[in-house]
N, C-alpha and C positions, 0 to 999 in steps of 0.2 A: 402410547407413542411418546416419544421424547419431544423435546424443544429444542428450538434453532434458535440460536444466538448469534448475531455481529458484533463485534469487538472494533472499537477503533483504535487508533495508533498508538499503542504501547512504549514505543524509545525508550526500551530499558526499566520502567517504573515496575520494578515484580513486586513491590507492595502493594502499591493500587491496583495491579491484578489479581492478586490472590485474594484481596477485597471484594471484588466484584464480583470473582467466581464464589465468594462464599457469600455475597448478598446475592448469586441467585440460583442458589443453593445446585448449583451446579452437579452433574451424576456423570461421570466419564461413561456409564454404564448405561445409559436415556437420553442424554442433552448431548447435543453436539454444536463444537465454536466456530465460527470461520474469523479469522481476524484480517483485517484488511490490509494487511502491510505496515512499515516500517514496525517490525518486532523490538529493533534494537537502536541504541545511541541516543545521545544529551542528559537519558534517565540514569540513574546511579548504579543500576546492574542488569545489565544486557546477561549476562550469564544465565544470570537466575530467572529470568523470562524464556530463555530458549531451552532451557532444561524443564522448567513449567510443561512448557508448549511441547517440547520431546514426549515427555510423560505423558500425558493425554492420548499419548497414538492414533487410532484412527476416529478418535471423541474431537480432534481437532484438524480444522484445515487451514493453514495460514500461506495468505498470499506474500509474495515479495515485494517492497517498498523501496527509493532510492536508497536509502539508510543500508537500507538492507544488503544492495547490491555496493553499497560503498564497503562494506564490513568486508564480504569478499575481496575487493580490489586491494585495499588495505592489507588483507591478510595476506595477499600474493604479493607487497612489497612494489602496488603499480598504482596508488593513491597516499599521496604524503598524505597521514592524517590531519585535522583542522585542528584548530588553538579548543575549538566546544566539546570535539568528539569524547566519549567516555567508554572508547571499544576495548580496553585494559582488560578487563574483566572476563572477557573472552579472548582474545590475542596471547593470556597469559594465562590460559586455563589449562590443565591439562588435559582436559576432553577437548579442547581448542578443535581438532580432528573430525571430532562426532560431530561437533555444533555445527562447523563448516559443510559439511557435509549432508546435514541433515539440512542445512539451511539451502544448498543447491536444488534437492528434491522438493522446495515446495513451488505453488503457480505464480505465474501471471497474470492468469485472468481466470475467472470460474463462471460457471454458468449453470446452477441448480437455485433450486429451490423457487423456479419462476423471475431468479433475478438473475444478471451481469452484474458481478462485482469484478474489481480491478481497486489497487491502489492510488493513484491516479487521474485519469483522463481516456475518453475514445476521442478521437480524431471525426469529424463528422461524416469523411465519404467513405467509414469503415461502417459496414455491417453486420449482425452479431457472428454469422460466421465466421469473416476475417476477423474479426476482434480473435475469434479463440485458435484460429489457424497461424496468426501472426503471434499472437502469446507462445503458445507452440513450440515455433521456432526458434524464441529465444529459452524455452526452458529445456528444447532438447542441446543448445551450447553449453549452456547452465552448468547439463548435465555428462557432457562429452569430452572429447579429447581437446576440445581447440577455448577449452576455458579461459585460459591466460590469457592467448590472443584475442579476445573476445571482452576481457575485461581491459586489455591496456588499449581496446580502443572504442572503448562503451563511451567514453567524455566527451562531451560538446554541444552545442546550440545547433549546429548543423548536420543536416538538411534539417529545413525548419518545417519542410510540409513533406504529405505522403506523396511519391509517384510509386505507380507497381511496377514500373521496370528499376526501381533500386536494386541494386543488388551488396554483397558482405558487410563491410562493416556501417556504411551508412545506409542500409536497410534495418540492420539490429539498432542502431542508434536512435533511429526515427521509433523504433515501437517500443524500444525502453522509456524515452525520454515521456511519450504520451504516454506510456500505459501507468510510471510513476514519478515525473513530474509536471504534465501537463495542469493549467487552471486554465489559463486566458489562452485564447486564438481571434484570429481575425472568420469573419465569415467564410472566408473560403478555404479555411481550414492552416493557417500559417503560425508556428506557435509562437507566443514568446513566451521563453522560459523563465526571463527575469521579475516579471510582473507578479506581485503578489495584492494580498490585500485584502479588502472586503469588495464584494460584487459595485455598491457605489463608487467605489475608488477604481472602475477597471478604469486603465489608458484609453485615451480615440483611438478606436478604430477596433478595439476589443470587445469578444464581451466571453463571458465562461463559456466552457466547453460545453455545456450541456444545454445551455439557451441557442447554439447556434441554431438557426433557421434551417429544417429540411436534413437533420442531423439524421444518420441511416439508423443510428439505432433508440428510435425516439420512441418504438414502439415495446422495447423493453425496458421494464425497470432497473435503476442501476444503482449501485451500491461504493461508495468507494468512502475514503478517510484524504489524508496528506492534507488540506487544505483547513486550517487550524483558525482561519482568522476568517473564511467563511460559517465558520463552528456547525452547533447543529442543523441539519435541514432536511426536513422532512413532505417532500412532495408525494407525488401519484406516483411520478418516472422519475424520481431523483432521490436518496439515501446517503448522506454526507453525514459520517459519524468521527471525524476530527475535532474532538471538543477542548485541545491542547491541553489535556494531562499533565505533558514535559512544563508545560510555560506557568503552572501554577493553575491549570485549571480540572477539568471532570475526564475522566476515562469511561466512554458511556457503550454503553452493550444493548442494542433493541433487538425484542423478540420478535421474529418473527413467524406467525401463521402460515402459513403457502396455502392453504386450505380458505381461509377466511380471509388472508390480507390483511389482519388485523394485525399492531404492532404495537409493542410497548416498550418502555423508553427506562432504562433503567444507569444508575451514575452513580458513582464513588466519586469523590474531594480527592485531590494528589497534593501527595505532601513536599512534592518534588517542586522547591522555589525556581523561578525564572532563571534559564541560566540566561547570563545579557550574550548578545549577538548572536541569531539565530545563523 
């Protein structure tokens, strides 16, 4: 039987992941990846990471990350790029088509192996069902005719909390924004999106997404990246493999067991210097 690996967030570094698949001796043919999101952007070649991750076919699963769904808005000409981004490489690719396209087809949220992973954050009054019913619905727009409109109104802080009678674009908005930028909320689940930082640095009245009290889905293990400056973290119900790569730091991959629950921790050095303002 083969091995399962997590990957954290990539942004473009395809050196230090071709590093890592070859420090763990990686077999598209036995092992299989799931990477947690943001595949692309800040690293120096987004291309050569989704071309990577293309190649692998069904040896890899990679979820969607904000970056991720930035690349698409960008490519549809509905997100000015930022002064950091480094989406060139793909924007001016001539497989531009495939990559896009290939990058619409992958999740939201996944749920094997004994774990919920997500890019992200859950929302605390979502349960694992809704987590993967709500992913869902945005990877069937993802994947549909009303894409455009869908990305030219993905942007905002608002609505900051869940209600189930949302409905169009601030229904999609609320489970984008949790599922890949959520860290902090208030206890009753209100997010702010601005907050980042380390867990001691949360603002009053915050605390991360995964400490909230009474959280519904406290009883699965969860798996996600995005949060770079919380880095490694390795709990019982918690899997945070964000070890900032892009920022000068580790691209880390743990194995995991589903069998035994045993996990091991494995990391390659990024040669990819800090780029200044995140």
């Amino acid at each position: 039987m083969g091995r399962l690996y997590l990957i954290g967030d990539v942004q473009g570094c395809d050196a230090a992941l071709g590093r890592l698949l070859d420090e763990l001796a990686f077999s598209p043919s036995r092992d299989h990846a799931i990477v947690l999101g943001d595949l692309v952007n800040r690293g120096p070649d987004s291309a050569a990471v989704l071309r990577r991750l293309m190649a692998l076919g069904a040896s890899a699963t990679c979820l969607l990350g904000n970056h991720d769904l930035s690349l698409l808005a960008t490519a549809r000409g509905l997100r000015a790029p930022h002064r950091n981004d480094t989406l060139d490489s793909v924007l001016q690719a001539p497989d531009r088509d495939a990559m896009l396209h290939w990058l619409r087809q992958q999740r939201m949220a996944l749920h094997a192996h004994g774990l919920l992973m997500v890019h992200g954050g859950v929302l605390p009054q979502w349960d694992l069902a809704q987590v993967l019913a709500l992913a869902g619905e945005v990877e069937a727009v993802l994947r549909g005719p009303d894409l455009v409109d869908f990305l030219a109104r993905m942007y905002g802080n608002e609505p900051a909390s869940w209600d189930d009678a949302l409905t169009g674009a601030d229904r999609l908005r609320v489970i984008v924004n949790a599922l890949t930028r959520l860290r902090f909320c208030t206890p009753e689940g209100v997010m702010d999106l601005k907050a980042d930082g380390r867990i001691d640095q949360a603002p009053p009245g915050l605390l991360p997404w995964f400490d909230v009290p009474g959280r519904r889905t406290a009883g699965t293990t969860i798996a996600f990246g995005h949060w770079s400056q919380l880095g490694l973290l390795l709990r019982e119900d918690v899997i945070a493999l964000d070890t900032g790569c892009v920022w000068g730091g580790c691209l880390s991959a743990l194995r995991w067991d589903p069998a035994s629950g045993s996990r091991e921790v494995v990391q390659v050095r990024c040669e990819q210097a800090q780029v200044p303002g995140r």
